[in-house]
PyMOL CGO cylinders between C-alpha atoms (Angstrom):
from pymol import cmd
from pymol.cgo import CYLINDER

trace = [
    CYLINDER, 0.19, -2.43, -15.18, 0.22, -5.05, -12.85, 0.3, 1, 1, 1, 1, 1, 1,
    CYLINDER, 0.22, -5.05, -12.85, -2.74, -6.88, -11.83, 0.3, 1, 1, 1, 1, 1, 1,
    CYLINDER, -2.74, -6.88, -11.83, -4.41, -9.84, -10.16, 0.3, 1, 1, 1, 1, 1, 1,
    CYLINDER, -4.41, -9.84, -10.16, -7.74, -9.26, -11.77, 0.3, 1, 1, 1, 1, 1, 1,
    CYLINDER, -7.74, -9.26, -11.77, -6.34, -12.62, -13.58, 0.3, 1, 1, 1, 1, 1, 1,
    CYLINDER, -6.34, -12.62, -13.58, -10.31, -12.68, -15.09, 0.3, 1, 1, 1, 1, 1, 1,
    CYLINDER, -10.31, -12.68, -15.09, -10.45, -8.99, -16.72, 0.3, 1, 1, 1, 1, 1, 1,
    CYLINDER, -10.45, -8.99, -16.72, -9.25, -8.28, -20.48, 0.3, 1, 1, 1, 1, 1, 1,
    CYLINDER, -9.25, -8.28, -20.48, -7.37, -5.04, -21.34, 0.3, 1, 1, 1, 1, 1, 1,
    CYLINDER, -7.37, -5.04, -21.34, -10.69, -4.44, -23.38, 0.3, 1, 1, 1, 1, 1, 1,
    CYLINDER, -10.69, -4.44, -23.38, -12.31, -4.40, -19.81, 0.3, 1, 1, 1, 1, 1, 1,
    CYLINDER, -12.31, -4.40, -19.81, -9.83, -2.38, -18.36, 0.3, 1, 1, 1, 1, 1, 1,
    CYLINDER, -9.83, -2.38, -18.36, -9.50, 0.11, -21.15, 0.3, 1, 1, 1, 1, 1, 1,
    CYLINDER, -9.50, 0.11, -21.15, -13.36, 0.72, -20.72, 0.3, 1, 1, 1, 1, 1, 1,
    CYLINDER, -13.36, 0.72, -20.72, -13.69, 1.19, -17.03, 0.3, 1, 1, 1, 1, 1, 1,
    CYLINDER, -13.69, 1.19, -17.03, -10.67, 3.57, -17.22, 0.3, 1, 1, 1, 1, 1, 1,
    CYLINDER, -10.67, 3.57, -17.22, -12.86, 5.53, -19.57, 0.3, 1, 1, 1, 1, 1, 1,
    CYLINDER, -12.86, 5.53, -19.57, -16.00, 5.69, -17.40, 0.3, 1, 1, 1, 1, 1, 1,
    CYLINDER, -16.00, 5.69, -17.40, -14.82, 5.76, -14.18, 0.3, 1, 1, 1, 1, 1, 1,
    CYLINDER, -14.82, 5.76, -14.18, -11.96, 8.47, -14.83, 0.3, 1, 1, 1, 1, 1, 1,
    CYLINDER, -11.96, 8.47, -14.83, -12.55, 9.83, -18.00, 0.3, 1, 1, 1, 1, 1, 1,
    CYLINDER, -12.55, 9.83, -18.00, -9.20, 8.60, -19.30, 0.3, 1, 1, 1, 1, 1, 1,
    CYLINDER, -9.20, 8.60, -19.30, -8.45, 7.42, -23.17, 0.3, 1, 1, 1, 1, 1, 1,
    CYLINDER, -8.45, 7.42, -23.17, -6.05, 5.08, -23.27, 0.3, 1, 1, 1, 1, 1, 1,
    CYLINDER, -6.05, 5.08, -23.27, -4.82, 3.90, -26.20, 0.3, 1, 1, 1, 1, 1, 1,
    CYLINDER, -4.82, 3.90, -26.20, -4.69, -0.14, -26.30, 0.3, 1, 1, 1, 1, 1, 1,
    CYLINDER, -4.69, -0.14, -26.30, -0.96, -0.17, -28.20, 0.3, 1, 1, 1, 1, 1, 1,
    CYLINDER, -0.96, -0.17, -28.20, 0.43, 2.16, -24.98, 0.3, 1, 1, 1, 1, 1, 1,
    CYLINDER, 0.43, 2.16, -24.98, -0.52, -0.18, -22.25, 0.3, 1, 1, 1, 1, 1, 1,
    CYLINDER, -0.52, -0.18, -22.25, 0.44, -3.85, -21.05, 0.3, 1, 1, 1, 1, 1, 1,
    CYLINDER, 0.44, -3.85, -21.05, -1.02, -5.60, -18.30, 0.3, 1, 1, 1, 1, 1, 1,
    CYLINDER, -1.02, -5.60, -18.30, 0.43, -8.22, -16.45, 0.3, 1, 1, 1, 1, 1, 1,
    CYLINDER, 0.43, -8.22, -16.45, -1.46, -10.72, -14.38, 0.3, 1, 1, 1, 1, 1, 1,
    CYLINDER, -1.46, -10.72, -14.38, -0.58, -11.85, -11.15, 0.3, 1, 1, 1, 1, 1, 1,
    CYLINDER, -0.58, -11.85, -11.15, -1.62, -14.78, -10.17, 0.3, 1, 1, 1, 1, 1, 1,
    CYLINDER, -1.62, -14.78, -10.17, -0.65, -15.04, -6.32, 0.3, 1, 1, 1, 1, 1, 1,
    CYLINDER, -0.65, -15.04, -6.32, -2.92, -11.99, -5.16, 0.3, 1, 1, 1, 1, 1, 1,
    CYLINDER, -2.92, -11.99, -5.16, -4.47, -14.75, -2.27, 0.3, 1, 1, 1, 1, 1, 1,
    CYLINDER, -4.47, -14.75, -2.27, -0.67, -13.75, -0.34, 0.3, 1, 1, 1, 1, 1, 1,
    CYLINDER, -0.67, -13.75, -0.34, -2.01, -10.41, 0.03, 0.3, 1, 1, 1, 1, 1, 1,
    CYLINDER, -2.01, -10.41, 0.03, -5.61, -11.18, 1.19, 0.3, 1, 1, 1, 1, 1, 1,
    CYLINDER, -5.61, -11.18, 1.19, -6.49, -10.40, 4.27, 0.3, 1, 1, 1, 1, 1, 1,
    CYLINDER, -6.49, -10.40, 4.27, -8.43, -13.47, 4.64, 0.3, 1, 1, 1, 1, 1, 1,
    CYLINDER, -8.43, -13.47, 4.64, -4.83, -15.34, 4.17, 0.3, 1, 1, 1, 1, 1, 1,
    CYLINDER, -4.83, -15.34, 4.17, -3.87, -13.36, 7.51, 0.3, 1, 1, 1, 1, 1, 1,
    CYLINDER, -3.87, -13.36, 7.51, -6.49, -14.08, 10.82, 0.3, 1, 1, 1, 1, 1, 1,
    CYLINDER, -6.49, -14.08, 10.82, -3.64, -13.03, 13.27, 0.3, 1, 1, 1, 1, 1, 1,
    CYLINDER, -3.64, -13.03, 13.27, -0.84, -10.47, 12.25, 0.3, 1, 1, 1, 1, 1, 1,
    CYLINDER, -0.84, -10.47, 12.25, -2.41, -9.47, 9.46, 0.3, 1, 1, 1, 1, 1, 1,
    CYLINDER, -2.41, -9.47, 9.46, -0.30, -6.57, 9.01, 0.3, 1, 1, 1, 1, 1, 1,
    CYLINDER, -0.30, -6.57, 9.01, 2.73, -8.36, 8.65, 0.3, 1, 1, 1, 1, 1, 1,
    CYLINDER, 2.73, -8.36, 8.65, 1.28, -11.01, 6.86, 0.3, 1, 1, 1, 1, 1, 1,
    CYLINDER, 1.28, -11.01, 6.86, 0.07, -9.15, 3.68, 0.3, 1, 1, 1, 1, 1, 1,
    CYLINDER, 0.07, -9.15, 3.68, 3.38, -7.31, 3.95, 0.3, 1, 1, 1, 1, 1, 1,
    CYLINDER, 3.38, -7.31, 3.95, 5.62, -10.72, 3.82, 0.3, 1, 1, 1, 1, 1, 1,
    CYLINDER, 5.62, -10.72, 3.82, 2.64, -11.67, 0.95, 0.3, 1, 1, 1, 1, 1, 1,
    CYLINDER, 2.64, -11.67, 0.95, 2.75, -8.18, -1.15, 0.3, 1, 1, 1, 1, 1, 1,
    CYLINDER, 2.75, -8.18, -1.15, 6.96, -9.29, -1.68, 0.3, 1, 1, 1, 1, 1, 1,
    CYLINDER, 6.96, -9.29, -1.68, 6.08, -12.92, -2.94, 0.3, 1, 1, 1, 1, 1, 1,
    CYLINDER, 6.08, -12.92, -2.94, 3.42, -10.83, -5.34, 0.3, 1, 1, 1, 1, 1, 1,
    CYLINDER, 3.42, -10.83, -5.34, 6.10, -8.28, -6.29, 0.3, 1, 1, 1, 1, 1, 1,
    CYLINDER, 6.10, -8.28, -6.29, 8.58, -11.16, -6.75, 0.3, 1, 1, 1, 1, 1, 1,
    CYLINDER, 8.58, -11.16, -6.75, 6.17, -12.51, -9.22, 0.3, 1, 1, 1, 1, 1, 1,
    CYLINDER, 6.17, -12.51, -9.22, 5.59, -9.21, -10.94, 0.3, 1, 1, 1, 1, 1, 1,
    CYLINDER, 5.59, -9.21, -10.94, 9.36, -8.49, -11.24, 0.3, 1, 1, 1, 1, 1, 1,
    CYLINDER, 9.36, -8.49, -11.24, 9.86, -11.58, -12.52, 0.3, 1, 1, 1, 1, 1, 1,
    CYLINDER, 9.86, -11.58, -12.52, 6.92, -11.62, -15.41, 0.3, 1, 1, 1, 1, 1, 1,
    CYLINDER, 6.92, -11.62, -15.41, 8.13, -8.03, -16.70, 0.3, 1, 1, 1, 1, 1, 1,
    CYLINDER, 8.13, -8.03, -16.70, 10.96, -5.62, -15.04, 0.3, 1, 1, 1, 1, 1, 1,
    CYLINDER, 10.96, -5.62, -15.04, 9.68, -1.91, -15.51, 0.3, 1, 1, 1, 1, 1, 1,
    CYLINDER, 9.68, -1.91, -15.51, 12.04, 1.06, -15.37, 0.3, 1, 1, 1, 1, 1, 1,
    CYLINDER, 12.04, 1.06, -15.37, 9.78, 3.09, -13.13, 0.3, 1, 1, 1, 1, 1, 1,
    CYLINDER, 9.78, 3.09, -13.13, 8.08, 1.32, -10.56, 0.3, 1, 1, 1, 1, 1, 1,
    CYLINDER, 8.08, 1.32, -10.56, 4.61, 3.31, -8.46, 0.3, 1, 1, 1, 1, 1, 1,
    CYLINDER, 4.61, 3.31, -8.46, 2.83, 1.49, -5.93, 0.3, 1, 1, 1, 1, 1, 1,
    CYLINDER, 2.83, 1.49, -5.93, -0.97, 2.56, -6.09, 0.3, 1, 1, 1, 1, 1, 1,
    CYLINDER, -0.97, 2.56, -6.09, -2.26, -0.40, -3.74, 0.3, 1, 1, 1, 1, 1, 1,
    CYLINDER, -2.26, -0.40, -3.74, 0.06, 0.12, -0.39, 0.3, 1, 1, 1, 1, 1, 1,
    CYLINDER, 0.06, 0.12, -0.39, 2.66, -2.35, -0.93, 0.3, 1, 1, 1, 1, 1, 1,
    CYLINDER, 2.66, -2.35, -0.93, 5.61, -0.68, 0.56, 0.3, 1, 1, 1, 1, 1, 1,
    CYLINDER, 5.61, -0.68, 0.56, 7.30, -3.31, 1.84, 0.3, 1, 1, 1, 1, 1, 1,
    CYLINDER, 7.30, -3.31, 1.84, 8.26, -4.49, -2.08, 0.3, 1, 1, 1, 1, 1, 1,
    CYLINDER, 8.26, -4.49, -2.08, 10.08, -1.17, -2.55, 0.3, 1, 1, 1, 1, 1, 1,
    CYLINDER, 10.08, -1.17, -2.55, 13.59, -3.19, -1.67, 0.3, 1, 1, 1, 1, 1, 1,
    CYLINDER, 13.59, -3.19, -1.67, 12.38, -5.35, -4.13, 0.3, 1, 1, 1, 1, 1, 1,
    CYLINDER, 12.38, -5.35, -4.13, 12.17, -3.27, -6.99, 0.3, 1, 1, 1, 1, 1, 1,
    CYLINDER, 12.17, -3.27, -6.99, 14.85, -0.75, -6.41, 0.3, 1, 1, 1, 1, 1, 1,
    CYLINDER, 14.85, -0.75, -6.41, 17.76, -3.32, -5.20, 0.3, 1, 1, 1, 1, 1, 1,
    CYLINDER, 17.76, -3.32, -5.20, 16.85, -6.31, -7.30, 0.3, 1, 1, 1, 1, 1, 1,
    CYLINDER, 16.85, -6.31, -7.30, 14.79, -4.79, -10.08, 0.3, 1, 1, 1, 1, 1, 1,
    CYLINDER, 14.79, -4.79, -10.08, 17.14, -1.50, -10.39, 0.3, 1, 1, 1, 1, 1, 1,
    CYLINDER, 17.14, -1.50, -10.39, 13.95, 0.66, -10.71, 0.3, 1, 1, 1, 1, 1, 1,
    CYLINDER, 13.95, 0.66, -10.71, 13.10, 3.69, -9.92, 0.3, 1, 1, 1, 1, 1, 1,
    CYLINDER, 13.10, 3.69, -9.92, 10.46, 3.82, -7.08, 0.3, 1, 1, 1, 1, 1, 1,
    CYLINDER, 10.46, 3.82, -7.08, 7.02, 6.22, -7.14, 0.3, 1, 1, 1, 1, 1, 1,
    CYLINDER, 7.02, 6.22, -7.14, 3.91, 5.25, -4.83, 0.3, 1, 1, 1, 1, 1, 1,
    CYLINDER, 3.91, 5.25, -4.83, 0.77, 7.40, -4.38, 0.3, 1, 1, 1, 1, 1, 1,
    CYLINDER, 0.77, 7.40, -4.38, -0.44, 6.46, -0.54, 0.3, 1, 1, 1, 1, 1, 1,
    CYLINDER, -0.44, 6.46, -0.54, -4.18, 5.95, -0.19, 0.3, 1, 1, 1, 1, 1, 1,
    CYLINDER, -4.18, 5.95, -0.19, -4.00, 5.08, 3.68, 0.3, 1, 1, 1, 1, 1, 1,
    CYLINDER, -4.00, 5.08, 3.68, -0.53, 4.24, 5.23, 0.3, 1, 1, 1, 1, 1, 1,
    CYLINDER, -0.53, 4.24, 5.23, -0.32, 0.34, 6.08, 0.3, 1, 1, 1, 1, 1, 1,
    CYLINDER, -0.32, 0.34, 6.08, 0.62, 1.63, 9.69, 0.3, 1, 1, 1, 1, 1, 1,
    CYLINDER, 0.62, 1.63, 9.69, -0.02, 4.90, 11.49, 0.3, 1, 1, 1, 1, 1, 1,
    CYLINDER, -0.02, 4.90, 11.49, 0.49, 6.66, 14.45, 0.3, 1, 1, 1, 1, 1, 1,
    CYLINDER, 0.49, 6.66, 14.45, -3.32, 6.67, 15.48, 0.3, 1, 1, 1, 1, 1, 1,
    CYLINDER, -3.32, 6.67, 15.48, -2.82, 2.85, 15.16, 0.3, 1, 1, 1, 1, 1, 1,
    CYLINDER, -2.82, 2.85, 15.16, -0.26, 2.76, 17.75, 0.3, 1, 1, 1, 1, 1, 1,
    CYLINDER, -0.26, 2.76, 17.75, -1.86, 5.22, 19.91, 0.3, 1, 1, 1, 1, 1, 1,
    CYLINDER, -1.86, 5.22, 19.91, -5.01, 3.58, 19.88, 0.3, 1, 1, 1, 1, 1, 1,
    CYLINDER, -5.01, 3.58, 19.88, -3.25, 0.09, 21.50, 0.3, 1, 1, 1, 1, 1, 1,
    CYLINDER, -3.25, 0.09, 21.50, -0.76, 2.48, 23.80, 0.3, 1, 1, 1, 1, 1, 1,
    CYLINDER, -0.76, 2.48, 23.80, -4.33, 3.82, 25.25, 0.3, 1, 1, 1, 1, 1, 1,
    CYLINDER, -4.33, 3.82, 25.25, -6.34, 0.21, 24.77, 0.3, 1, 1, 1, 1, 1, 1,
    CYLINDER, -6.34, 0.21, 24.77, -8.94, 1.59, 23.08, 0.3, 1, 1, 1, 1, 1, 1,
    CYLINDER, -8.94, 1.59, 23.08, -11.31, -1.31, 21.53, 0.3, 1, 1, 1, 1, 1, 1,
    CYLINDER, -11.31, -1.31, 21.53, -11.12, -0.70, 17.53, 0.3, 1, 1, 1, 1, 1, 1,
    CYLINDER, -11.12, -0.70, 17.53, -10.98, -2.35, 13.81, 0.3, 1, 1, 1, 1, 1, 1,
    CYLINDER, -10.98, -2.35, 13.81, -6.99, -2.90, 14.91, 0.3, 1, 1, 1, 1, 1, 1,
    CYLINDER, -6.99, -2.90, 14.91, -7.18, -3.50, 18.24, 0.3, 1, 1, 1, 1, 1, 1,
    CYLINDER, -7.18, -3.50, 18.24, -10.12, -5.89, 19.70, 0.3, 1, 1, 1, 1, 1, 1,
    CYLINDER, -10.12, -5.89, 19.70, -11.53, -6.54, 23.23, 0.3, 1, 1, 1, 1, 1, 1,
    CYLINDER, -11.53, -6.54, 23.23, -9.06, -9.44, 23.88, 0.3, 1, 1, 1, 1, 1, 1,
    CYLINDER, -9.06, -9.44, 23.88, -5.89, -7.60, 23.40, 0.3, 1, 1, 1, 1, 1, 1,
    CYLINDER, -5.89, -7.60, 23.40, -7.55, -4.14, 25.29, 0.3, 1, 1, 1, 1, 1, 1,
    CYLINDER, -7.55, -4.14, 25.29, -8.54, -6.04, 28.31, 0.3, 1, 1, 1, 1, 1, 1,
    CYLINDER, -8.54, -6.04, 28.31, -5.09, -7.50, 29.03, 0.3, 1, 1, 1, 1, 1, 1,
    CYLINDER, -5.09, -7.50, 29.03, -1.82, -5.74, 29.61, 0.3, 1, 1, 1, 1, 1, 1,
    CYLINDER, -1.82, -5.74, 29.61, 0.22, -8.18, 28.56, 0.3, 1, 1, 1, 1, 1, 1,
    CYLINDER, 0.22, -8.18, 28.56, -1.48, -8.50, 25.31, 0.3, 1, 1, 1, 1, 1, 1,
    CYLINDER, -1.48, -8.50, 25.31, -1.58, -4.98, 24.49, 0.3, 1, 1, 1, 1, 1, 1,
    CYLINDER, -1.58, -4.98, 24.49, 2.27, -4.62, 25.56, 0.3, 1, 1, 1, 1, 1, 1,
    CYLINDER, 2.27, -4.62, 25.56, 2.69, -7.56, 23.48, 0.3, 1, 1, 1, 1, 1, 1,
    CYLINDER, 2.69, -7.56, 23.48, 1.24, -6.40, 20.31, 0.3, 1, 1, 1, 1, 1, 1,
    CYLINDER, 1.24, -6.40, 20.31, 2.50, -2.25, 21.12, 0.3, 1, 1, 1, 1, 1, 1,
    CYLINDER, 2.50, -2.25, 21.12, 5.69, -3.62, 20.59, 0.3, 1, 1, 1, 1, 1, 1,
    CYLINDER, 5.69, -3.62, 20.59, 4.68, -5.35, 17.47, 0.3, 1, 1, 1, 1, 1, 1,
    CYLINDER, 4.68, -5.35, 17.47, 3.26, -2.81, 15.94, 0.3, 1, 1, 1, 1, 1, 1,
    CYLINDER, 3.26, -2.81, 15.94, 6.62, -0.25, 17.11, 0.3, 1, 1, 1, 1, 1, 1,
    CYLINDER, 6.62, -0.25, 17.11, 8.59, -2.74, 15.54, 0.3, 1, 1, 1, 1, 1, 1,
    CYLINDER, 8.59, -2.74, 15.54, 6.51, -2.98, 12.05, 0.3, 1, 1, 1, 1, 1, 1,
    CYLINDER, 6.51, -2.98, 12.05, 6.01, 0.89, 12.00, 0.3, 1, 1, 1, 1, 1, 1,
    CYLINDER, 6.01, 0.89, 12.00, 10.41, 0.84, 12.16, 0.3, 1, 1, 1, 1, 1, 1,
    CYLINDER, 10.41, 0.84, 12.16, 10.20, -1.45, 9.45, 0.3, 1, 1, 1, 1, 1, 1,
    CYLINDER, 10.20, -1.45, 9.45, 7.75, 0.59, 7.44, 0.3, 1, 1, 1, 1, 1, 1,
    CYLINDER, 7.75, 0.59, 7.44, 9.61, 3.62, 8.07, 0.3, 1, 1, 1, 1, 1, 1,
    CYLINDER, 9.61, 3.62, 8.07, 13.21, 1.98, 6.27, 0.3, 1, 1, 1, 1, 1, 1,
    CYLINDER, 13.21, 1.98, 6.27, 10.86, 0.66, 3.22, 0.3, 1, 1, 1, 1, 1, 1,
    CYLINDER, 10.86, 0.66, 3.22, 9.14, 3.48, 2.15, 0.3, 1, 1, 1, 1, 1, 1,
    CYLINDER, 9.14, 3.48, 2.15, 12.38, 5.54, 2.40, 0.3, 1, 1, 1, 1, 1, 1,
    CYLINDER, 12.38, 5.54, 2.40, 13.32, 3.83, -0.55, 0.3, 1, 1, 1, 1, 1, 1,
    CYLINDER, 13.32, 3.83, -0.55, 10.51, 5.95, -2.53, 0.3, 1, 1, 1, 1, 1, 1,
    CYLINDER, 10.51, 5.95, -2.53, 12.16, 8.85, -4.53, 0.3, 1, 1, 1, 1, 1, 1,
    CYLINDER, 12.16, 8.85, -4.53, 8.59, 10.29, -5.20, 0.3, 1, 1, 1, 1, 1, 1,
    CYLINDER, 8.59, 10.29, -5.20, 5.87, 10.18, -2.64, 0.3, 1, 1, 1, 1, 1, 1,
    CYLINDER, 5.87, 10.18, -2.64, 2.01, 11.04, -3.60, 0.3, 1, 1, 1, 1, 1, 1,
    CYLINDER, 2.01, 11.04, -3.60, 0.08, 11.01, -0.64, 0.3, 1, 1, 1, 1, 1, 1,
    CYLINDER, 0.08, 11.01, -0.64, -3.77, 11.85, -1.13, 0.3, 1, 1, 1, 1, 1, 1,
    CYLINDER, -3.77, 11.85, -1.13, -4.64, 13.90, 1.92, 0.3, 1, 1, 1, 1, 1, 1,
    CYLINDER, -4.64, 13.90, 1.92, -2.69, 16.04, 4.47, 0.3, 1, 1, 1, 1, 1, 1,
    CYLINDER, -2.69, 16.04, 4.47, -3.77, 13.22, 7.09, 0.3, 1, 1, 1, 1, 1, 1,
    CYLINDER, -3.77, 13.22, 7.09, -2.26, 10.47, 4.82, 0.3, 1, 1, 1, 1, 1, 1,
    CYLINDER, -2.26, 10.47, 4.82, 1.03, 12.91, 4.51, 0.3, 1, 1, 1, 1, 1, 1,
    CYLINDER, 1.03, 12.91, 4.51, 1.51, 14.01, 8.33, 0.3, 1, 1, 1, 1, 1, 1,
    CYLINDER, 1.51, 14.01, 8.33, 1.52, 9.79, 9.02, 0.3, 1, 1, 1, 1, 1, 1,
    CYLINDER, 1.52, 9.79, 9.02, 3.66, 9.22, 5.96, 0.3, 1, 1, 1, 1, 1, 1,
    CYLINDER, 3.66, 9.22, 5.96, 5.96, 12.06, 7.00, 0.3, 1, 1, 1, 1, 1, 1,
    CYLINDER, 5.96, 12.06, 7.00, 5.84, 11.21, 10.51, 0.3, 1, 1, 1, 1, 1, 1,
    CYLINDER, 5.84, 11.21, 10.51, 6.65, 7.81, 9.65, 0.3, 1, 1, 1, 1, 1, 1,
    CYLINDER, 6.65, 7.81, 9.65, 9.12, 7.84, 6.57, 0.3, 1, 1, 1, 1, 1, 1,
    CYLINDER, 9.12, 7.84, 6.57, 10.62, 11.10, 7.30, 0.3, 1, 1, 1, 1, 1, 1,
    CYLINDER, 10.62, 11.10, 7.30, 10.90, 12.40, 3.50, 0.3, 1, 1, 1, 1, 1, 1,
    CYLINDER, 10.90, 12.40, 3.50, 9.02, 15.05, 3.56, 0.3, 1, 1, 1, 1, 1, 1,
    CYLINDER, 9.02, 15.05, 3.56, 10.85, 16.64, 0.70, 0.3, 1, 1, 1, 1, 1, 1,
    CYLINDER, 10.85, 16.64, 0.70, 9.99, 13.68, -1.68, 0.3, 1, 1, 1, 1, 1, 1,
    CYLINDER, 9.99, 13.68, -1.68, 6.44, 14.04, -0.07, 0.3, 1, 1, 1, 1, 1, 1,
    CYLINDER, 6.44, 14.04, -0.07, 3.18, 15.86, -1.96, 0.3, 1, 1, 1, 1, 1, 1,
    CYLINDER, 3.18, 15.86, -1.96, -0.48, 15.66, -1.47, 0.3, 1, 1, 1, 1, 1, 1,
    CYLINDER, -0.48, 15.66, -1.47, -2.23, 15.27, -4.74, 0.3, 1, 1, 1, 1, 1, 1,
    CYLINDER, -2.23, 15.27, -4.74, -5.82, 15.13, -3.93, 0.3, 1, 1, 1, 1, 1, 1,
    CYLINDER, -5.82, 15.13, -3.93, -7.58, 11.84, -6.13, 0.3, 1, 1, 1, 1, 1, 1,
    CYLINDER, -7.58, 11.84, -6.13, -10.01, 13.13, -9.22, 0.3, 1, 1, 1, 1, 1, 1,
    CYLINDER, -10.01, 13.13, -9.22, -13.70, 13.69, -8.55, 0.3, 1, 1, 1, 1, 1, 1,
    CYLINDER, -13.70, 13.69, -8.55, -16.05, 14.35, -10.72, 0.3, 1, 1, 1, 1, 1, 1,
    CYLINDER, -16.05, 14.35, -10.72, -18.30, 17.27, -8.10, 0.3, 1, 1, 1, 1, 1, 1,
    CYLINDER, -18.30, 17.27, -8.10, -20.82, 17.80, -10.77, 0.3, 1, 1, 1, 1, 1, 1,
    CYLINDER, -20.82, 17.80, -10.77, -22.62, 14.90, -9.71, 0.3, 1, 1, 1, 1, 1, 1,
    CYLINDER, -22.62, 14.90, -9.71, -22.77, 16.39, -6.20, 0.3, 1, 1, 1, 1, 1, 1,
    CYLINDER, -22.77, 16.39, -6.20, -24.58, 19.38, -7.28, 0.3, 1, 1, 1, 1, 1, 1,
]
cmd.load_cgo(trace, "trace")
């Protein structure tokens, strides 16, 4: 397991696996290998084009990983499509990923198309034409590039049918493409 929790033990890690998912895992079936460049893939790292930013970043991190340890089977949990090339052409690994939120989606792009104010789009760029033509086309472009990446996924995990209709609309695998909804413990919401 990758990490760049560089601070936390497997001890740690073992034990809030436990009580967070309910999962035993024994100590002897489990490495974890810290990363210490995480700060590439901060968003803090990134004021302007953050997006492409931590994707340019989350490659230097995956360099690093590839080079501390080389798995067979390689599953992005944390959004990092843009180190699938990575793994699959350099590492020769197989490629899994379970999508939280895509990096990109189509509401993003609609949402500067429109010049809507928003989390990705703020009053500078909505007010001005140019500016929101400027960054559209960024954001077309990046979406392409996102698109050619996450192709390189042979299994896709997605965890909601909104995360999979951008995924699908975006990657165009949806053969490769399931929803598996995350764990929750309801009894607590009773």
């Amino acid at each position: 397991v990758y990490t760049g929790d560089t601070d936390v033990a497997k001890p740690k890690f073992l034990e809030l696996a436990r009580d967070r998912f309910g999962v035993e895992v024994k100590a002897d079936t489990v490495e974890f290998v810290h990363l210490r460049k995480r700060w590439w893939v901060e968003a803090s790292t990134w004021r302007r084009f953050t997006l492409l930013g931590q994707s340019f970043g989350s490659v230097i991190l995956g360099w690093e990983a590839l080079c501390s340890f080389r798995p067979d089977v390689f599953i992005d949990s944390m959004g990092y499509a843009f180190t699938f090339p990575l793994f699959a052409l350099v590492g020769s690994c197989r490629i899994g990923c379970y999508v939280h939120y895509p990096t990109i989606s189509t509401d993003m792009l609609a949402r500067v198309k429109s010049r809507d104010l928003g989390v990705c789009n703020d009053r500078a760029v909505a007010r001005s034409g140019v500016l929101s033509s400027a960054k559209l086309l960024y954001y077309k472009a990046f979406a392409w590039v996102y698109s050619v990446v996450g192709r390189f996924a042979e299994v896709v995990m997605v965890n909601s049918s909104w995360t999979g209709g951008h995924i699908n609309s975006l990657w165009k695998i949806p053969d490769r493409t399931s929803v598996v909804f995350p764990p929750c413990d309801t009894r607590m919401l009773a």
